[in-house]
C-alpha positions as CSV (number, residue, x, y, z in Angstrom):
1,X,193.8,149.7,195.1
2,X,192.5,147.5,197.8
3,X,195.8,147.4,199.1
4,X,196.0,151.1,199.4
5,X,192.4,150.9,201.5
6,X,194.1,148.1,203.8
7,X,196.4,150.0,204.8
8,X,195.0,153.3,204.9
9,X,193.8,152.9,208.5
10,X,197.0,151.9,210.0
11,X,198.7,154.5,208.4
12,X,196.0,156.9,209.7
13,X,196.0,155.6,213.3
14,X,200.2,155.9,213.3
15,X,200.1,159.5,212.0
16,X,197.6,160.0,215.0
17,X,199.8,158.0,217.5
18,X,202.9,160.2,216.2
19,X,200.9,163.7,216.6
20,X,199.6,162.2,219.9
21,X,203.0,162.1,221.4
22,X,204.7,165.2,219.3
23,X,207.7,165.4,221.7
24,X,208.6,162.6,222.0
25,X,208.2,161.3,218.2
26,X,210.4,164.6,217.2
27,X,212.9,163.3,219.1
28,X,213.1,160.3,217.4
29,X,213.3,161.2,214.5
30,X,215.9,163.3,215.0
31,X,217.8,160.4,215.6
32,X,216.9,159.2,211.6
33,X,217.1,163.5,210.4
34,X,220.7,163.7,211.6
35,X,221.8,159.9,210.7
36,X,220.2,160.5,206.9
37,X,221.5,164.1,206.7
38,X,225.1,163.1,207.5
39,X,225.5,160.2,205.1
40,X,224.6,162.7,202.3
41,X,226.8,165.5,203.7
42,X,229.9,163.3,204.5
43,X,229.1,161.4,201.2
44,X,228.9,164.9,199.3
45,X,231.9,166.3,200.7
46,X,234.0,163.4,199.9
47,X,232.7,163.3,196.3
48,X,233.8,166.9,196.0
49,X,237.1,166.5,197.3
50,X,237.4,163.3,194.9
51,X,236.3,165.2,192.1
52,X,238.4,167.9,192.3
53,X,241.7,165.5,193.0
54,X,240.2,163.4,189.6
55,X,239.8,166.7,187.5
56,X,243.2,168.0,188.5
57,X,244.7,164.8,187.2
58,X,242.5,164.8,183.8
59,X,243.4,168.4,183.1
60,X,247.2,167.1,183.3
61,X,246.0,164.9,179.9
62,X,245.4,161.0,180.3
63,X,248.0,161.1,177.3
64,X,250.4,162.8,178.8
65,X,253.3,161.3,180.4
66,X,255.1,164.2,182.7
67,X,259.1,163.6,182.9
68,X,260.9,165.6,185.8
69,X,264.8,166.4,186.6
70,X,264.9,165.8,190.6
71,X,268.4,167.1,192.3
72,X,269.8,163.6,193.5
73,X,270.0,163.3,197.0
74,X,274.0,162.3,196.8
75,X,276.0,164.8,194.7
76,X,279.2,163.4,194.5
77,X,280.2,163.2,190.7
78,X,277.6,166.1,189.5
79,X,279.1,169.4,191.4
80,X,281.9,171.2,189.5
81,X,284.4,174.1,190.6
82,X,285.7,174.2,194.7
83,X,283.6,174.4,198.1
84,X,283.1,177.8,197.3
85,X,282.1,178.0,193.7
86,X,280.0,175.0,193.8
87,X,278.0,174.2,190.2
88,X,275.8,172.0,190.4
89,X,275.1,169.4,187.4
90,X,272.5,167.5,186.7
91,X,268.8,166.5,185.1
92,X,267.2,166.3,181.9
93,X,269.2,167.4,178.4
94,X,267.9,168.4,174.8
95,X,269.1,165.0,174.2
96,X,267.0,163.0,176.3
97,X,263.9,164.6,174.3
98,X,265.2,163.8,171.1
99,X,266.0,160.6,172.5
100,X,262.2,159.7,173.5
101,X,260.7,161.6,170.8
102,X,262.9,159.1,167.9
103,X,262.8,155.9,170.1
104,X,259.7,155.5,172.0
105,X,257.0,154.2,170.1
106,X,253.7,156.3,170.1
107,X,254.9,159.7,170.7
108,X,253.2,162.4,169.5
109,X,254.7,165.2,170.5
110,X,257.5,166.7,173.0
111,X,257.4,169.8,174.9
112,X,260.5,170.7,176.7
113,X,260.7,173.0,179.6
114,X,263.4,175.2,181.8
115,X,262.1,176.6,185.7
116,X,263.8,178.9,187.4
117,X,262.7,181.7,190.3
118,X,263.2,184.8,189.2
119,X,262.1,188.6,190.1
120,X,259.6,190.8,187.9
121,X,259.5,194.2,188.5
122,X,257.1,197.1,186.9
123,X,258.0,201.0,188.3
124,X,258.1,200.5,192.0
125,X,256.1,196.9,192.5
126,X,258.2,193.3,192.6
127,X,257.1,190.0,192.6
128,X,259.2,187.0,192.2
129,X,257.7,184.5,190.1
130,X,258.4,181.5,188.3
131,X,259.4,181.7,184.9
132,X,258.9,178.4,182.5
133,X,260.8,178.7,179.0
134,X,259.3,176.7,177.0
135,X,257.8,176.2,173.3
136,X,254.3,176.9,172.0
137,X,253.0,173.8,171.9
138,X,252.8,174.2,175.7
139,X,249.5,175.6,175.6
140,X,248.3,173.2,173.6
141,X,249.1,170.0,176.3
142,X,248.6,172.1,179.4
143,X,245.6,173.5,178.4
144,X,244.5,176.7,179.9
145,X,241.7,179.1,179.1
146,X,243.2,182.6,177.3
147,X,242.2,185.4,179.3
148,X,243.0,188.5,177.2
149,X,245.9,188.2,174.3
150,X,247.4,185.5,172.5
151,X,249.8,182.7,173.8
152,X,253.5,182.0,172.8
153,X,253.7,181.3,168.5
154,X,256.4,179.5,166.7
155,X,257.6,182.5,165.5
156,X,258.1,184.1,168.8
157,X,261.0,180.8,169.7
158,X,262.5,181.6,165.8
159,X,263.1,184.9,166.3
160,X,263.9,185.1,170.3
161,X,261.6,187.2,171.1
162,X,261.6,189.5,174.4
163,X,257.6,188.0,174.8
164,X,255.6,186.7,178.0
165,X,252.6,185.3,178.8
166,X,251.5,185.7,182.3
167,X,249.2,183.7,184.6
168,X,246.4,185.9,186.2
169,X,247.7,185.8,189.4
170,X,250.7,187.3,188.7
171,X,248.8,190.2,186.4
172,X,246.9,191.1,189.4
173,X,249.8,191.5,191.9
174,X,252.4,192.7,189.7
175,X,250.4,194.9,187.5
176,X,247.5,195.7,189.2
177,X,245.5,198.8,187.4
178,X,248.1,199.0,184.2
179,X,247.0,197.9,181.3
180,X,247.9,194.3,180.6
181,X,248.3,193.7,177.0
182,X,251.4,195.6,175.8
183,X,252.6,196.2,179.0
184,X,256.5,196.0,179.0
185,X,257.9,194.6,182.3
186,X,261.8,193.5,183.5
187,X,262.7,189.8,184.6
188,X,266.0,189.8,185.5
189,X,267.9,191.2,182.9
190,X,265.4,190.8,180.3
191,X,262.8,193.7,179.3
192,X,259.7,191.7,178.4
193,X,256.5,193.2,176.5
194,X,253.1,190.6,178.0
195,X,251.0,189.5,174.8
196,X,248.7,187.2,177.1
197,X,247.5,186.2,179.9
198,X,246.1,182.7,180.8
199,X,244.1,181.7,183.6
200,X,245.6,179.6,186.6
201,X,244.9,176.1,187.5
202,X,245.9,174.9,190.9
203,X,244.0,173.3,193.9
204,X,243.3,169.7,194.6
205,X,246.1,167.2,195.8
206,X,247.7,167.5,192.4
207,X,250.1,170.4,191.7
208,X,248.9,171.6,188.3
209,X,251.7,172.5,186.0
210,X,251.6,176.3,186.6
211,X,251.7,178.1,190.4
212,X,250.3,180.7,191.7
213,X,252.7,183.8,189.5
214,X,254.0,182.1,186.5
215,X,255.3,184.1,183.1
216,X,255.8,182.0,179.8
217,X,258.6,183.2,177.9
218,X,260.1,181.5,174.3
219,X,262.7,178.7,175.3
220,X,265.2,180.1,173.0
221,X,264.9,183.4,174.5
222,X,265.4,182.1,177.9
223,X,268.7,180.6,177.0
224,X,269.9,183.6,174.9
225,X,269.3,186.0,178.4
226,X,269.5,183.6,181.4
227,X,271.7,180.5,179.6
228,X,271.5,177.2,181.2
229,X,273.1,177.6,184.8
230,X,271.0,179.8,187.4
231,X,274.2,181.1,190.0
232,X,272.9,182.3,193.5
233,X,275.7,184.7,195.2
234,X,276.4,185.3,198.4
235,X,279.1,185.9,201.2
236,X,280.2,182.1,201.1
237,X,280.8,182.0,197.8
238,X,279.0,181.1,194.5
239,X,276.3,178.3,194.2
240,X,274.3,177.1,191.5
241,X,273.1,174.5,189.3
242,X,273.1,174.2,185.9
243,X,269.6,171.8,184.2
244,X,269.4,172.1,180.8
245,X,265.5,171.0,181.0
246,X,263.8,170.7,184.0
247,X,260.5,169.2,182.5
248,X,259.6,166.9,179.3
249,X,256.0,166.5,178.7
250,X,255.5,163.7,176.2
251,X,252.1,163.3,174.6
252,X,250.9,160.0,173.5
253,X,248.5,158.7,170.5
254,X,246.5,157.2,172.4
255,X,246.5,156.0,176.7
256,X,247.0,152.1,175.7
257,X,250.5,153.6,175.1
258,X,251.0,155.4,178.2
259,X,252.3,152.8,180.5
260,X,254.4,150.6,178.2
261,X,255.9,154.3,177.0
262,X,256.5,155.0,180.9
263,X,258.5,151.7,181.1
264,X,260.3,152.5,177.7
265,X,261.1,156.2,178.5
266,X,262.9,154.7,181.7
267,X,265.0,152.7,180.1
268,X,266.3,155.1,177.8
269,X,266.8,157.5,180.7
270,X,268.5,155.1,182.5
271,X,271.6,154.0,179.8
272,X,272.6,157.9,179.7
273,X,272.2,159.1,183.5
274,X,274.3,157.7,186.1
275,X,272.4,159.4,188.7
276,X,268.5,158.6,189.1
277,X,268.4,163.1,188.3
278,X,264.4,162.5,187.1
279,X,261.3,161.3,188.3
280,X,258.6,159.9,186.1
281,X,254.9,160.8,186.5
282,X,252.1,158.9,184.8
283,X,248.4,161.0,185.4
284,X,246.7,158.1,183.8
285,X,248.5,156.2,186.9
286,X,247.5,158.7,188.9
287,X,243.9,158.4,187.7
288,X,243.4,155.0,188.4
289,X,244.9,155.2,192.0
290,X,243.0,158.3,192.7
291,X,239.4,156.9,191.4
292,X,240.6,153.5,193.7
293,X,240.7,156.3,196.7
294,X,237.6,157.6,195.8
295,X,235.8,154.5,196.0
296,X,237.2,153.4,199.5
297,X,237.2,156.6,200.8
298,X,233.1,157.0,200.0
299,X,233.0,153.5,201.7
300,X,234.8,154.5,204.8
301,X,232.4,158.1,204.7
302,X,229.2,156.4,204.3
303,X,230.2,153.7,207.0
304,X,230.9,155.9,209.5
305,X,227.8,158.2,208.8
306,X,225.6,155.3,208.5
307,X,226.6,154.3,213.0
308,X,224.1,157.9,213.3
309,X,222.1,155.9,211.0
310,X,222.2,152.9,213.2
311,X,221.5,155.0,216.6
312,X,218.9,156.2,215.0
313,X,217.4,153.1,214.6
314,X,218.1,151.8,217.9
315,X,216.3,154.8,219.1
316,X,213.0,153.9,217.3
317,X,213.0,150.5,218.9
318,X,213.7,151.7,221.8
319,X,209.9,154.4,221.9
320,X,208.2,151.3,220.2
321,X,209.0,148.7,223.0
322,X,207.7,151.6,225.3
323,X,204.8,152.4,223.6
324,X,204.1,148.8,223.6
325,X,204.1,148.8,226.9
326,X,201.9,151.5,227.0
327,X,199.0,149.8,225.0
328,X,199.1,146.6,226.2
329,X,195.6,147.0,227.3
330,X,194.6,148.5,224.0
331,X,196.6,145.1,222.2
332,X,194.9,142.8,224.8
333,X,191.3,144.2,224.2
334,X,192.1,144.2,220.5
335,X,193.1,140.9,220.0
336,X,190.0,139.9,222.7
337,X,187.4,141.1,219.5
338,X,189.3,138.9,216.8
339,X,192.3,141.1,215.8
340,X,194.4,138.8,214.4
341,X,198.2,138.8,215.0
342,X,199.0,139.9,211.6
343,X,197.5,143.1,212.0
344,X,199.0,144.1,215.6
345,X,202.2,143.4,213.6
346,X,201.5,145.6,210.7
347,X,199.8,148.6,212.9
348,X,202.9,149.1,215.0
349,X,205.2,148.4,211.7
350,X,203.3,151.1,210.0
351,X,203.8,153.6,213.2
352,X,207.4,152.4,212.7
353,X,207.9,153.6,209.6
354,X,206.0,156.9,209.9
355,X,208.8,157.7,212.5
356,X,211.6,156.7,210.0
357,X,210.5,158.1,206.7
358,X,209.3,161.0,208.3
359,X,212.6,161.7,209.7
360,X,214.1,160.3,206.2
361,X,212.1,163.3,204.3
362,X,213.5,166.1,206.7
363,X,217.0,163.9,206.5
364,X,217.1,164.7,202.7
365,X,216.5,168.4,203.0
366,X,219.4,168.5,206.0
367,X,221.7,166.3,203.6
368,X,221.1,168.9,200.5
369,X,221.1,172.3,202.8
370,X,224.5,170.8,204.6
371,X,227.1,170.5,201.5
372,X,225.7,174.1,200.2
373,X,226.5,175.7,202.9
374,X,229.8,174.0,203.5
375,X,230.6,175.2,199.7
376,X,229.0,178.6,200.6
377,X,231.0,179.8,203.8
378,X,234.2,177.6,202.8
379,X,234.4,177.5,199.6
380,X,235.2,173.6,199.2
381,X,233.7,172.1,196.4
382,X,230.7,169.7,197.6
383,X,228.7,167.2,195.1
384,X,225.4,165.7,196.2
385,X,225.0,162.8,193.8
386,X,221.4,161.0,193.3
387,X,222.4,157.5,194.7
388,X,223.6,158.9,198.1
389,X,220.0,160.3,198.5
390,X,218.5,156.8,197.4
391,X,220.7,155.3,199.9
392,X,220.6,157.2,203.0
393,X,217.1,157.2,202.4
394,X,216.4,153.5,201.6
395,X,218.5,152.6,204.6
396,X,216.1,154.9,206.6
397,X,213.6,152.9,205.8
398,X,215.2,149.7,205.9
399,X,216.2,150.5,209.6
400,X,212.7,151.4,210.7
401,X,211.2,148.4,209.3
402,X,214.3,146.2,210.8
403,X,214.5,147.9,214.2
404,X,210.2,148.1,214.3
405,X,209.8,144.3,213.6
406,X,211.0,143.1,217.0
407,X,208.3,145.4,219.0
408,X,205.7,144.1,216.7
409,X,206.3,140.7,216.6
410,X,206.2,141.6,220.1
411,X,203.1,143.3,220.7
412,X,201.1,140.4,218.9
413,X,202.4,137.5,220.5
414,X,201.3,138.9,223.6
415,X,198.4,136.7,225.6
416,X,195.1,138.4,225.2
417,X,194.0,137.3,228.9
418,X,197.7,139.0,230.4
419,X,197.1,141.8,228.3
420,X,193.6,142.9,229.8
421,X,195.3,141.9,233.2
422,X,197.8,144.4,232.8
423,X,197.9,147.6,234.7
């Protein structure tokens, strides 16, 4: 408590100094408002963008190991048929799945996919979309919240059923004010009746397993309406490509399995494919490298914002020199009655620090106010976490004590005699 009454004056005579000169102490502190409110805003912006990157990635399952057939870049050996009836070969097969389901340790399950591009028409309105035949237990490794309806069911692959399950994105352009459940709509050749729809997931630097129009239909049916080979016609000739799976998504027991299963799952790929046709894609991998990002990225944010930081502070030891200057009289007559050095030194600290917690405090309500209105007029995700509010402001006030020592250790080591002198 004593403490609190030593002080009390000095902190009394700086808030007096600082509302003596209003001008020019709010323009110092502007120098600490904009250095504090950029370190949360640059440090919140980041965060979002990291976050959403990281939750893309998660939602793709820490489990999950995501196996791809890539077209290879040199065809020679997978094309069938002359120049003008090209058929293109290659990618995953039923038997690589059965393959890594039987001989890679740790697999749970399996869930084979086939992509293609096709159109979807209702009465007059079109939309091509991508159509993934797949099995049921699709929905339960890509997870995605149900919407209205039910998802694919085991007994929907059995029996081939004419069935889809739409993304929402799709429902709205495609079927606009129909009703969607029950609806009956063609893809391709196919008449299709929609028992679902599920809600997209896409944004963030990871592609998320559906796109923007996707419908879901039983694998089996797929291959009983489309086959395997999707043939493009046109005044050259024929093209196409025939992929038997175009995706393998394996799910693990657990994620110490992952990256040994990774390794193991290319090895058995690579005794029955000439060609590198598939890519392997690890999310936990992905993870790791994005939370790595994260961190250095935060670092690189905060450094940068933290030079406004450092201007700041230059500024305040800039007014303090002047203002000791000023009062060189007032420090001369000062330490003429006794004032001892100690005190000149905490007085002008004190009047230090008013200036950069001051403009800390309005910093902090800048920092907040910046990242929601980024989120509000842009719509990119922003996250203001507690330690970049600690930190902007502790290095505030760090800087102001730093920057204000060398003006105080100034002001009292001036000669009492010089300083009445002084004109």
């Amino acid at each position: 408590m004593n403490q609190v009454f030593y002080f009390w004056p000095f902190v009394k005579l700086g808030l007096t100094d600082v509302w003596r000169h209003k001008t020019r102490s709010f323009l110092t502190m502007l120098g600490m408002v904009f250095g504090v409110g950029s370190v949360i805003a640059m440090l919140a912006v980041g965060e979002g963008a990291s976050q959403q990157a990281l939750e893309s990635i998660k939602r793709l399952g820490s489990e999950n190991i995501m196996v791809m057939s890539v077209k290879p870049t040199d065809e020679e050996g997978s094309n069938t048929g002359s120049q003008r009836g090209r058929l293109a070969v290659y990618g995953l097969l039923y038997d690589d799945e059965a393959r890594i389901r039987e001989t890679v340790p740790g697999v749970v399950l399996t869930v084979p996919a086939r992509m293609t591009r096709r159109v979807a028409r209702l009465n007059e309105r079109q939309l091509e979309m991508r159509v993934v035949e797949t099995v049921p237990e699709w929905f339960a490794v890509v997870q995605r919240p149900v919407l209205a309806g039910r998802t694919l069911a085991p007994n929907d692959l059995q029996m081939r059923a004419n069935v889809c399950v739409l993304t929402e994105h799709g429902v709205r352009r495609l079927l606009a004010a129909e009703h969607m459940v029950g609806q009956r709509i063609r893809i391709s050749s196919g008449v299709f009746e929609v028992i679902g729809i599920v809600k997209n997931e896409t944004g963030g630097t990871v592609r998320a397993p559906d796109s923007e129009a996707d419908a879901y239909i039983p694998l089996t049916t797929g291959t009983k309406l489309f086959g395997e080979a999707n043939i493009r016609y046109s005044a050259g000739g024929m093209e196409g490509e025939k992929v038997e799976l175009s995706q393998i998504i394996v799910r693990m027991a657990e994620t110490a399995f992952v990256e040994p299963a990774s390794k193991a799952i290319e090895t058995v790929l690579a005794r029955f494919h000439k060609k590198k046709d598939y890519r392997i894609d690890v999310p936990l991998t992905l993870l790791r490298e994005a939370e790595r990002t994260k961190r250095t990225y935060n670092i690189v944010l905060g450094a940068i914002a933290g030079i406004s930081l450092l201007v700041g502070g230059i500024g305040i030891m800039n007014i303090m020199l002047a203002s000791v200057t000023e009062r060189t009289k007032e420090i001369g007559i000062r330490r003429a009655i006794g004032a001892r050095r100690s005190r000149i030194v905490v007085q002008f600290l004190i009047n230090t620090c008013v200036l950069s917690i001051g403009g800390g405090v309005v910093g902090l309500l800048v920092g907040v106010a910046i990242p929601l209105l980024i989120t509000a007029f842009t719509g990119m995700p922003t996250v203001v976490r507690p330690y970049s509010l600690l930190l902007a402001f502790g290095i505030s006030a760090g800087i102001g004590i730093v920057f204000g020592l060398y003006p105080a250790m100034r002001a009292a080591s001036l000669d009492p005699i010089d300083a009445l002198r002084h004109e």
